[in-house]
ROMINU-924994 format. One record per atom (N, C-alpha, C): residue in one letter; x, y, z. Coordinates in steps of 0.02 Angstrom, whole numbers, padded with zeros to 5 digits, always signed. Layout:
<atoms>
AXYZ
...
</atoms>
This chain:
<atoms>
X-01010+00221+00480
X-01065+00174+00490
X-01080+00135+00426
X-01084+00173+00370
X-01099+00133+00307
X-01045+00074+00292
X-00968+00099+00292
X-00917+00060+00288
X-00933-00018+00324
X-00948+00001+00373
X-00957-00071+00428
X-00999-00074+00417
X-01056-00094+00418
X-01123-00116+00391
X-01093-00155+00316
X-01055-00123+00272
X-01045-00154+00208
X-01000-00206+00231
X-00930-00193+00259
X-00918-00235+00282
X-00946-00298+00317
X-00969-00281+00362
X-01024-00337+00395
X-01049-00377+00353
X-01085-00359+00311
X-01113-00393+00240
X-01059-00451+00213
X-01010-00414+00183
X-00957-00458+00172
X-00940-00531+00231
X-00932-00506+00289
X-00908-00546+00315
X-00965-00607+00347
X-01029-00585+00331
X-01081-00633+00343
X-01106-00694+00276
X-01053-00677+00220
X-01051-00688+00151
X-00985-00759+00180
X-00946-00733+00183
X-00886-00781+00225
X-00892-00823+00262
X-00940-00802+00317
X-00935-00856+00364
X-01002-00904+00338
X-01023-00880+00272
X-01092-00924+00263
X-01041-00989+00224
X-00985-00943+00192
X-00927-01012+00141
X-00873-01042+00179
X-00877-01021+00249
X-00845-01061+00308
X-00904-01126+00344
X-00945-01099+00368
X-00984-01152+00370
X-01006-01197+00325
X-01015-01193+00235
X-01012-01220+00210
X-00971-01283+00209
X-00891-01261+00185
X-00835-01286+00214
X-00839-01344+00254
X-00863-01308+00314
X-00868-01387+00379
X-00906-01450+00382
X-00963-01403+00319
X-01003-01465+00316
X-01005-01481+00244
X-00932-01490+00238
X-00932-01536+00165
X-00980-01503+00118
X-01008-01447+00103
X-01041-01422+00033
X-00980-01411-00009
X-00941-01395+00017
X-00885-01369-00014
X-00833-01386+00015
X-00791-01392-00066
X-00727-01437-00048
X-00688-01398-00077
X-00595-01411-00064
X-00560-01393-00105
X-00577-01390-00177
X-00564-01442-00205
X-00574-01460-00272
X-00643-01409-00305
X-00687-01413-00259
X-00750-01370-00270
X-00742-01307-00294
X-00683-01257-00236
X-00675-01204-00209
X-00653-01187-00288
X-00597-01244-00306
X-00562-01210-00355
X-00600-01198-00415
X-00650-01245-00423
X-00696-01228-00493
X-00735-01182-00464
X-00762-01144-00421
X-00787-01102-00409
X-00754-01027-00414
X-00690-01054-00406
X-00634-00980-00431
X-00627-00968-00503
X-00619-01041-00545
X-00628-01019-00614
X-00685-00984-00636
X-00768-01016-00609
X-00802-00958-00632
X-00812-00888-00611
X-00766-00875-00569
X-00760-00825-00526
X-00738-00768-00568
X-00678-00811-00592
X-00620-00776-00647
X-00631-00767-00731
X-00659-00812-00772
X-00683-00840-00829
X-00752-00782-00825
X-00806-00813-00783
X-00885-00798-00810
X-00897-00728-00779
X-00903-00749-00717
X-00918-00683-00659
X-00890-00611-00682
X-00821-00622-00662
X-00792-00554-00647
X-00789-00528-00701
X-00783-00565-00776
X-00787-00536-00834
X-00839-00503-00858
X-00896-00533-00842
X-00979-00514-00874
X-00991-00449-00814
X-00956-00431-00755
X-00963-00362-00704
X-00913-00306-00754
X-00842-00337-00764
X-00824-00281-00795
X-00855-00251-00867
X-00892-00303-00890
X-00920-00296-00952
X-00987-00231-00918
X-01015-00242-00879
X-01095-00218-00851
X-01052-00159-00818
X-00998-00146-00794
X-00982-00084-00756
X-00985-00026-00785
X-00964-00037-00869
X-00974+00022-00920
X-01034+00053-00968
X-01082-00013-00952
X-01172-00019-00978
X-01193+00037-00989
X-01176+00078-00914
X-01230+00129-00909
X-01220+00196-00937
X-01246+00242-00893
X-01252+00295-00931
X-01199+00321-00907
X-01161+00368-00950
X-01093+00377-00930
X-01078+00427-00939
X-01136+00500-00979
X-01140+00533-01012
X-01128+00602-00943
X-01112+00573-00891
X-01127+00631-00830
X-01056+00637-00835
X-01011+00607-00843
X-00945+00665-00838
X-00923+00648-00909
X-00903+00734-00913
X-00863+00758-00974
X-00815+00783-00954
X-00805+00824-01023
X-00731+00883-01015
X-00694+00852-00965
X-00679+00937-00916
X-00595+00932-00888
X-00609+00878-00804
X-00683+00864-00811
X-00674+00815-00727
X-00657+00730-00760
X-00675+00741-00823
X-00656+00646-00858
X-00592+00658-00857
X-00551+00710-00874
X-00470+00707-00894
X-00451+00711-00833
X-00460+00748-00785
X-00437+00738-00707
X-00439+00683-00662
X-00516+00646-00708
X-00495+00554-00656
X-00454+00518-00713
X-00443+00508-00774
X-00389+00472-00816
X-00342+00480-00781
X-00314+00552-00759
X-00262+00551-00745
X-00233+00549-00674
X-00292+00538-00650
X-00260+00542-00559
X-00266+00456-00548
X-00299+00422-00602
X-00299+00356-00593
X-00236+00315-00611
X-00207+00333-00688
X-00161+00326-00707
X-00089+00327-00673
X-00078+00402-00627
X-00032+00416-00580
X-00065+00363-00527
X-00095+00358-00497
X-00117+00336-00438
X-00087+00238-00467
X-00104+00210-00534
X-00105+00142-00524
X+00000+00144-00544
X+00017+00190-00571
X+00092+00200-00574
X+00129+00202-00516
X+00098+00249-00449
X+00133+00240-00398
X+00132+00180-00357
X+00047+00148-00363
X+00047+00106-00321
X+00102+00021-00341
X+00106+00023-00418
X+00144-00016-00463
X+00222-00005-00418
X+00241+00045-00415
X+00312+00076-00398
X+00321+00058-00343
X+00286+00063-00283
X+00279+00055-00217
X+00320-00014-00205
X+00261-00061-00247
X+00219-00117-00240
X+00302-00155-00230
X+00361-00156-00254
X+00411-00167-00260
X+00464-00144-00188
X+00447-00102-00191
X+00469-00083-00103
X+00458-00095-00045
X+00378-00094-00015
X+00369-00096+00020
X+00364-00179+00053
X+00373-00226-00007
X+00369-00314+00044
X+00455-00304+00056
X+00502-00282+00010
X+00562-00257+00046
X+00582-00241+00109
X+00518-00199+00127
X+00567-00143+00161
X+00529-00185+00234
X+00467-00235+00232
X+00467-00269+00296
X+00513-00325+00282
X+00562-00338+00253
X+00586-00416+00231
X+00572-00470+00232
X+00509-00457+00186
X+00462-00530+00174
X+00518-00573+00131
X+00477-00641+00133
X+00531-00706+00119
X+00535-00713+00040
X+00574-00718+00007
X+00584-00711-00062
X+00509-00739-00114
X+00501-00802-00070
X+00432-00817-00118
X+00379-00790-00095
X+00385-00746-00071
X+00300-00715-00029
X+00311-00657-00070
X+00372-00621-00117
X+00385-00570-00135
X+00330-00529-00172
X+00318-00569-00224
X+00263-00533-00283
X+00185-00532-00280
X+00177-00596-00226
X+00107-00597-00178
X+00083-00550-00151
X+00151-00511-00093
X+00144-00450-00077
X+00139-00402-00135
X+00179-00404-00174
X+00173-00335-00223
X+00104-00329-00264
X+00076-00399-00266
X+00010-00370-00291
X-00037-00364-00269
X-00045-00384-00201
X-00073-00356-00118
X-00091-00274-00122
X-00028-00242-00124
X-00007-00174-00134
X-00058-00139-00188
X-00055-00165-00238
X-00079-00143-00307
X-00170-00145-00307
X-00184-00222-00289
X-00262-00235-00304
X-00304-00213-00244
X-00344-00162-00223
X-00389-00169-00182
X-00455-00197-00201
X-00496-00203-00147
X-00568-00222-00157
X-00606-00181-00186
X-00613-00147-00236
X-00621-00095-00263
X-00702-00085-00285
X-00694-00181-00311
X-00769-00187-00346
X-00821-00212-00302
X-00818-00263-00279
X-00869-00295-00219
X-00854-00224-00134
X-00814-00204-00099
X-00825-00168-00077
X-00836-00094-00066
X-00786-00086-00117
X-00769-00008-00151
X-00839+00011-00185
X-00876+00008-00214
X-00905+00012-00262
X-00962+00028-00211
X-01007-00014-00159
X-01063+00012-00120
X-01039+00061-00059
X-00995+00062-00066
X-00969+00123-00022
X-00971+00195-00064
X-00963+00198-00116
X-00947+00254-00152
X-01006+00284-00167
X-01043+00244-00170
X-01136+00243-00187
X-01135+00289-00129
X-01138+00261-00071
X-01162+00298-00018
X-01118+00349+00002
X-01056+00350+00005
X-01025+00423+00002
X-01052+00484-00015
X-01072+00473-00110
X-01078+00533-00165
X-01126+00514-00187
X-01141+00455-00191
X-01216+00442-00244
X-01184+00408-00304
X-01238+00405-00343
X-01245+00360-00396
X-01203+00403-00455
X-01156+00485-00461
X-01132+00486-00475
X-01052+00465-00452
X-01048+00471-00416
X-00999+00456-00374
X-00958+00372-00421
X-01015+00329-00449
X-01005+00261-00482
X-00943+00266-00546
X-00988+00333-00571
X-00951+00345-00644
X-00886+00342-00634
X-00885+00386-00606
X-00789+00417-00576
X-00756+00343-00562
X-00809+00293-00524
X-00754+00237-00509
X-00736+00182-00529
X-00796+00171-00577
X-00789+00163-00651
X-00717+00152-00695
X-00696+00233-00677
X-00655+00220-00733
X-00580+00214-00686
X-00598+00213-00625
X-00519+00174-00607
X-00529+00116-00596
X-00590+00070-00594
X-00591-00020-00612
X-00575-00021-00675
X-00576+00012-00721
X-00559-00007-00789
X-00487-00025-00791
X-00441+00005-00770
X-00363-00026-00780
X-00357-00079-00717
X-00405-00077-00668
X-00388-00116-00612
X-00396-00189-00664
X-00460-00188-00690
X-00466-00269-00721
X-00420-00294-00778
X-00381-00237-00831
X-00329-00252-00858
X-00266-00270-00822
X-00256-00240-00770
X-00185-00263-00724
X-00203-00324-00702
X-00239-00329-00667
X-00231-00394-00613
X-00238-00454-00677
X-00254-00444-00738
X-00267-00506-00783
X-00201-00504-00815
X-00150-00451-00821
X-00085-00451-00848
X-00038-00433-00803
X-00006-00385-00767
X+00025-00363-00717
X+00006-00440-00662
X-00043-00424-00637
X-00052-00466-00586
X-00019-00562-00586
X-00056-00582-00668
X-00042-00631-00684
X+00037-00643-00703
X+00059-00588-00717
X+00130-00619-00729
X+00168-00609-00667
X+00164-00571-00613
X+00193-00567-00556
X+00176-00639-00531
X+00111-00670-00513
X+00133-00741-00480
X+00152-00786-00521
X+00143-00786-00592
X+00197-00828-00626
X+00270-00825-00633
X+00298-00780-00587
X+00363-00781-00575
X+00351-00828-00492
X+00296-00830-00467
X+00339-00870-00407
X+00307-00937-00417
X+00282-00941-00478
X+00276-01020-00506
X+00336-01064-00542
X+00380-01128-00515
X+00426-01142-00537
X+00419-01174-00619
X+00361-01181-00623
X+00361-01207-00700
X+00275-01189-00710
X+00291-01188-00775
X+00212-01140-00803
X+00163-01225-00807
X+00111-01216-00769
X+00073-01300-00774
X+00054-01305-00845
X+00012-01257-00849
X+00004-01267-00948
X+00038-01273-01001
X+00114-01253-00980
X+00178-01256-01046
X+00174-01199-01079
X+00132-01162-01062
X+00118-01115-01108
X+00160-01020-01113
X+00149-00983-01141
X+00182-00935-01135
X+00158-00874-01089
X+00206-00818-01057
X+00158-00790-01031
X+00111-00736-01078
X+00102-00740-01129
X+00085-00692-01180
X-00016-00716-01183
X-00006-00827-01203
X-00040-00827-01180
X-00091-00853-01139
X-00042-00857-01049
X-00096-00833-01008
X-00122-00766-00997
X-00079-00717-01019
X-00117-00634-01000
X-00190-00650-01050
X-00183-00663-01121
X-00247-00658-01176
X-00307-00717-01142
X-00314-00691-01086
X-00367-00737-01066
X-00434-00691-01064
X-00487-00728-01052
X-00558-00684-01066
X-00566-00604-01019
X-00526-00627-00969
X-00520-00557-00908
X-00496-00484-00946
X-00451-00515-01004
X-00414-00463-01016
X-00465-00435-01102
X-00470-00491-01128
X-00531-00496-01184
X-00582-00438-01149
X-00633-00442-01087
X-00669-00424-01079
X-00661-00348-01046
X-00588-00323-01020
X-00581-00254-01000
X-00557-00210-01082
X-00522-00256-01117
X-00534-00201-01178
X-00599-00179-01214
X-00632-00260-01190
X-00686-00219-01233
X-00732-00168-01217
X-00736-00168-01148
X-00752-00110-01084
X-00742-00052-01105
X-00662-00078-01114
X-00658+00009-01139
X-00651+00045-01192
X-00669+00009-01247
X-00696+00026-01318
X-00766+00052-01309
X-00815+00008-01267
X-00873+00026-01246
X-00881+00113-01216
X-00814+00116-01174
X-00847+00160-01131
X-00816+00221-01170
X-00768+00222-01203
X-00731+00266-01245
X-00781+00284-01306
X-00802+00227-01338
X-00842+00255-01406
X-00903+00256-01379
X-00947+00244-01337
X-01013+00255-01307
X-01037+00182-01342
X-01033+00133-01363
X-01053+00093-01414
X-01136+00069-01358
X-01177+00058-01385
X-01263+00041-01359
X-01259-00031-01373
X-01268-00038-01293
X-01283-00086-01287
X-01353-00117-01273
X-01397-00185-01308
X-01452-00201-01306
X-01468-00215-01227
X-01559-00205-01209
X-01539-00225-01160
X-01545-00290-01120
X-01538-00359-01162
X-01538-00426-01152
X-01467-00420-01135
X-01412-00413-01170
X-01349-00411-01138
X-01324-00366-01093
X-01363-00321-01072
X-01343-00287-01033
X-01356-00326-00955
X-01432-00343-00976
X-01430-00376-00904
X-01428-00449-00896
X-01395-00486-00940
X-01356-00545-00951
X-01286-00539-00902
X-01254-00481-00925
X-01191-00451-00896
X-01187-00430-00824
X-01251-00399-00816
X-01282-00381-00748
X-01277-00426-00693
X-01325-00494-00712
X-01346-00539-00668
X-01291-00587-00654
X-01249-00609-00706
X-01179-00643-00716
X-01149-00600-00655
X-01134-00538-00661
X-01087-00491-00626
X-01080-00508-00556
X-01168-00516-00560
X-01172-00493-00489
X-01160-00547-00439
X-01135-00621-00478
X-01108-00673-00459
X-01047-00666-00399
X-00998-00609-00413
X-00927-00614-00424
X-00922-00600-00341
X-00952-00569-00324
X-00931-00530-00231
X-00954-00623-00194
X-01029-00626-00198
X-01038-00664-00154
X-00989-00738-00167
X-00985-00760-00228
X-00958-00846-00248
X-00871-00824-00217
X-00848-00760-00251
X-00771-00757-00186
X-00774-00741-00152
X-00818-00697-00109
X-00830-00709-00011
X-00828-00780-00002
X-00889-00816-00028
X-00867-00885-00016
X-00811-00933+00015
X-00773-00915-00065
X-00731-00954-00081
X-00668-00935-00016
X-00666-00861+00001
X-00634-00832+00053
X-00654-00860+00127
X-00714-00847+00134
X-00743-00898+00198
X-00714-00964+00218
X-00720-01010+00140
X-00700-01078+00168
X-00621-01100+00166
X-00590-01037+00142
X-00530-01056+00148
X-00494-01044+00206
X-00551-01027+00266
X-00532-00985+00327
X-00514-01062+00353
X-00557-01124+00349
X-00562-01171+00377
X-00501-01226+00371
X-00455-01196+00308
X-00390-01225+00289
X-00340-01193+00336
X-00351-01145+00343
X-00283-01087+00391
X-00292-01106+00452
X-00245-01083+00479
X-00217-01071+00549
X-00249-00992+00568
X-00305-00984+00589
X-00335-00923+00619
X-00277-00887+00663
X-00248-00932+00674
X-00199-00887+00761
X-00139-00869+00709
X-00108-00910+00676
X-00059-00878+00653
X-00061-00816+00579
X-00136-00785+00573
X-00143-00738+00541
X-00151-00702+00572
X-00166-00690+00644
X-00146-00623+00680
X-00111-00630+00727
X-00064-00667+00719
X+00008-00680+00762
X+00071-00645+00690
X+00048-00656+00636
X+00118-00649+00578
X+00117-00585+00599
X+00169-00544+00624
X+00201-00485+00614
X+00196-00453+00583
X+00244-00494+00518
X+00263-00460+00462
X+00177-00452+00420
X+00129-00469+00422
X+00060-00467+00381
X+00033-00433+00417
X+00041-00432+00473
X+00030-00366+00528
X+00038-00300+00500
X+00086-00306+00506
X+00139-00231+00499
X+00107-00212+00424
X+00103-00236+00382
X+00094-00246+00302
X+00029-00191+00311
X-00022-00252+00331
X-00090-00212+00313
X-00082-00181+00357
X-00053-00137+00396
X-00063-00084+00439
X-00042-00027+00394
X+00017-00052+00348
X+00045+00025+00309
X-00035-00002+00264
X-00034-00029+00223
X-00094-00027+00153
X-00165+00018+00204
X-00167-00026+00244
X-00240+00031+00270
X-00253+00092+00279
X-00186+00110+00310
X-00178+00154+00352
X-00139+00224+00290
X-00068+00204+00295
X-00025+00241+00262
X-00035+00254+00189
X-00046+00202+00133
X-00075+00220+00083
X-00119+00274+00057
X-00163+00265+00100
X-00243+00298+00088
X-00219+00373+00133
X-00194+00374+00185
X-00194+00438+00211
X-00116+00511+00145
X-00093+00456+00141
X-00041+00493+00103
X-00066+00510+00034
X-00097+00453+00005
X-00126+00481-00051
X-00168+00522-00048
X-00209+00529-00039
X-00273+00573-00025
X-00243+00657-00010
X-00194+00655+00033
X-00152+00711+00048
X-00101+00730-00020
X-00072+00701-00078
X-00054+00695-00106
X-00106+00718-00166
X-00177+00695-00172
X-00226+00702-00222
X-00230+00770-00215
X-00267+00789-00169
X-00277+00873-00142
X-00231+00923-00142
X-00178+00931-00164
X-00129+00938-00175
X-00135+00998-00262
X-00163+00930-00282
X-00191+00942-00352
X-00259+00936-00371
X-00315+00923-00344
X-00370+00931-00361
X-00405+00929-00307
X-00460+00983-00353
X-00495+01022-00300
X-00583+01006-00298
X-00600+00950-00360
X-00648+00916-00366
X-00662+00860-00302
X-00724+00865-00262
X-00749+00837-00207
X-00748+00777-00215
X-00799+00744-00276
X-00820+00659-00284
X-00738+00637-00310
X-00721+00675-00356
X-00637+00640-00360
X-00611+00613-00308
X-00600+00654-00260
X-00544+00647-00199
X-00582+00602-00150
X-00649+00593-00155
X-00690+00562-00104
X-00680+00516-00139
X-00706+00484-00213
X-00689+00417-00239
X-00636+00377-00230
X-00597+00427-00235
X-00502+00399-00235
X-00474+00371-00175
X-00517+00436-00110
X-00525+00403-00060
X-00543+00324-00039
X-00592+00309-00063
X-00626+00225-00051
X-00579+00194-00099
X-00554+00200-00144
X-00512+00146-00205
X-00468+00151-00181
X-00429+00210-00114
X-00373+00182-00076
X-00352+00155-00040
X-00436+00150+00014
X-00440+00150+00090
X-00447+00085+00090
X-00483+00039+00042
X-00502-00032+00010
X-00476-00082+00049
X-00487-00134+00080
X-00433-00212+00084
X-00422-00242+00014
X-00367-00301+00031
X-00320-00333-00017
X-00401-00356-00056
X-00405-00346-00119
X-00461-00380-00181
X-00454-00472-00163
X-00520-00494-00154
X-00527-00548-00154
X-00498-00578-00226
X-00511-00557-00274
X-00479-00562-00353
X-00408-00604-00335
X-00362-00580-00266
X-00291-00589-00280
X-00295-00661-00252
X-00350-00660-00215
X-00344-00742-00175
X-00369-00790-00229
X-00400-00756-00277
X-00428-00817-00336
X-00372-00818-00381
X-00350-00778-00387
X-00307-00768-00422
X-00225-00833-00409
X-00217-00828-00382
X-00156-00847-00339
X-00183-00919-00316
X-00246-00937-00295
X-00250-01020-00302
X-00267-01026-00397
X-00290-00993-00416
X-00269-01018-00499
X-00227-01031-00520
X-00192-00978-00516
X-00110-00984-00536
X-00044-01027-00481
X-00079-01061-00433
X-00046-01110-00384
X+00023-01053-00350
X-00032-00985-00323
X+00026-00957-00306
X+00041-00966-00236
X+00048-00920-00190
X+00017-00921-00122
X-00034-00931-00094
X-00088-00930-00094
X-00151-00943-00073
X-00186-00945+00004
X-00132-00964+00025
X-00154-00958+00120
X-00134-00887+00123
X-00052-00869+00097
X-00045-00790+00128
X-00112-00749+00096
X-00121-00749+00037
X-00171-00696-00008
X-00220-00683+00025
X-00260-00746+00047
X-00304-00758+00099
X-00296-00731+00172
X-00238-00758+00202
X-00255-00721+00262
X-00228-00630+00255
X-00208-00626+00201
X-00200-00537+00180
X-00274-00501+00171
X-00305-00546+00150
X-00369-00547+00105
X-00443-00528+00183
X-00401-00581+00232
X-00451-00569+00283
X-00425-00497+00336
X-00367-00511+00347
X-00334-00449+00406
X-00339-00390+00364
X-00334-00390+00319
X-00342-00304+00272
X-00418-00285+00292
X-00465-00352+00281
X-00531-00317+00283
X-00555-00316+00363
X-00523-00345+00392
X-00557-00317+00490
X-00529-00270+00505
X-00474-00258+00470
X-00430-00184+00488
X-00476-00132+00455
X-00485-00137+00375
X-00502-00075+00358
X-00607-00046+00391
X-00610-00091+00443
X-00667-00096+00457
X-00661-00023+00517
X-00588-00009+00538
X-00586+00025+00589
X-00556+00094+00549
X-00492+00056+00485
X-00470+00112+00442
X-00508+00179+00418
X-00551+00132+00387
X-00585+00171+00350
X-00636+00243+00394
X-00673+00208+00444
X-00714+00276+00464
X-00654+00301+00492
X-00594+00299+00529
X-00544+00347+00564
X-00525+00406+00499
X-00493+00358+00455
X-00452+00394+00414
X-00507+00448+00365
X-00591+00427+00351
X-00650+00476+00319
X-00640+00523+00394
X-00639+00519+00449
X-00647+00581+00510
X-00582+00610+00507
X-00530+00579+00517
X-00471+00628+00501
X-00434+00668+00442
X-00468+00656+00408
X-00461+00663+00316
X-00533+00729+00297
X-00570+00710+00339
X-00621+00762+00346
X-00663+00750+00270
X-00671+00690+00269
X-00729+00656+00201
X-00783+00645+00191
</atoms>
């Protein structure tokens, strides 16, 4: 029930940047400066505010048990991420779109009020620290995967530096923050806060009105995007989780890990990918079928998973 309800939220966020859309508030050209601050201001000043708080509730051996189930967890999904647009035989330039489909979930705008209500407000810490490498990848990993299906770099520039962009500026410093405890005042804290809290609704948006560019029928007619988010919803999250338990026997762990698996494709990848002039309709309609799916995913796989 919570899942859908959050969901719902989201998707009443969408159709507010779809109707926008129709009535000319928003335009392409719009959309896209609305992705830069999406990318630049927003998402940076959230990852900055994700580590603010008090952080002092996990220590010892349950902090070394999420480093490392996160670490394995963003290694396999990295590993996968290479296989699995393979193994449906997606089209050579849809290749790395998919692979970072695979990799990024919604972790922060949906993941994040789900986990609340799962475990509570500790439940945050723990997930915390697997957005921490999520916002270093998708600003390096991520970015250089669709600059391979870009035929020429628009800026001339190197990929060294597009990775040194503020995204990536702002997750190290995260995690200097969250590593050395460094105190933060609290004008910037909730500078970082209010900025942050930009980032879900301006890319629902931006996701909404790009509904109005697509072909609705042929995002749940594609097969192959079919088939896709059926393994990410479905197969991912149930194998991992079975895979976690395996090895740990900590509750909010395996319940956190749970939601950072069970997730749809991160709106991040659809901003991402019209930034970088990658795909943008597929990301998008990945972006939408991941999240009506995981609307059904998610409570099946918390009842059969027993979460």
């Amino acid at each position: 029930m919570v899942a859908i309800e959050q969901m719902s939220v989201l998707f009443i966020i969408m159709l507010v940047g779809y109707i926008a859309f129709k009535k000319d508030i928003l335009t392409e050209s719009i959309n896209k400066r609305i992705s830069g601050i999406v990318l630049y201001i927003a998402n940076p000043a959230m990852i900055l505010s994700s580590v603010m708080g008090d952080n002092s509730k996990i220590k010892g051996e349950s902090l070394v048990i999420m480093v490392l189930v996160t670490i394995i967890a963003y290694a396999l999904l990295i590993g996968i991420s290479f296989i699995i647009p393979r193994m449906f035989m997606m089209s050579k330039g849809s290749l790395n779109t998919y692979s970072i489909m695979v990799v990024f979930s919604n972790i922060s705008f949906m993941g994040m009020p789900i986990v609340r209500s799962f475990v509570g407000d500790n439940g945050l810490l723990y997930a915390a620290i697997y957005v921490i490498p999520f916002n270093v990848l998708i600003y390096t990993y991520g970015v250089a995967m669709l600059r391979k299906d870009v035929t020429k770099d628009k800026e001339g520039g190197s990929l060294i530096k597009s990775i040194l962009n503020i995204g990536t500026i702002a997750s190290v410093i995260a995690i200097l923050i969250f590593v050395i405890g460094i105190p933060i005042p609290y004008v910037i804290k909730e500078s970082c806060g209010m900025l942050g809290n930009l980032t879900a609704p301006l890319s629902m948006m931006i996701i909404g009105a790009s509904f109005a560019t697509i072909n609705l029928k042929n995002m749940v007619t594609d097969i192959k995007l079919l088939l896709f988010c059926l393994f990410k919803q479905f197969i991912i999250p149930i194998v991992g989780i079975w895979l976690i338990r395996l090895f740990v026997t900590n509750d909010i762990i395996v319940n956190v890990m749970f939601v950072m698996l069970a997730t749809p494709v991160a709106s991040m990848v659809a901003m991402l990918t019209q930034e970088y002039d990658g795909d943008f309709e597929l990301a998008t309609r990945g972006v939408a079928l991941s999240t009506i799916i995981s609307v059904i995913s998610i409570p099946i796989i918390s009842a059969l998973m027993n979460i």
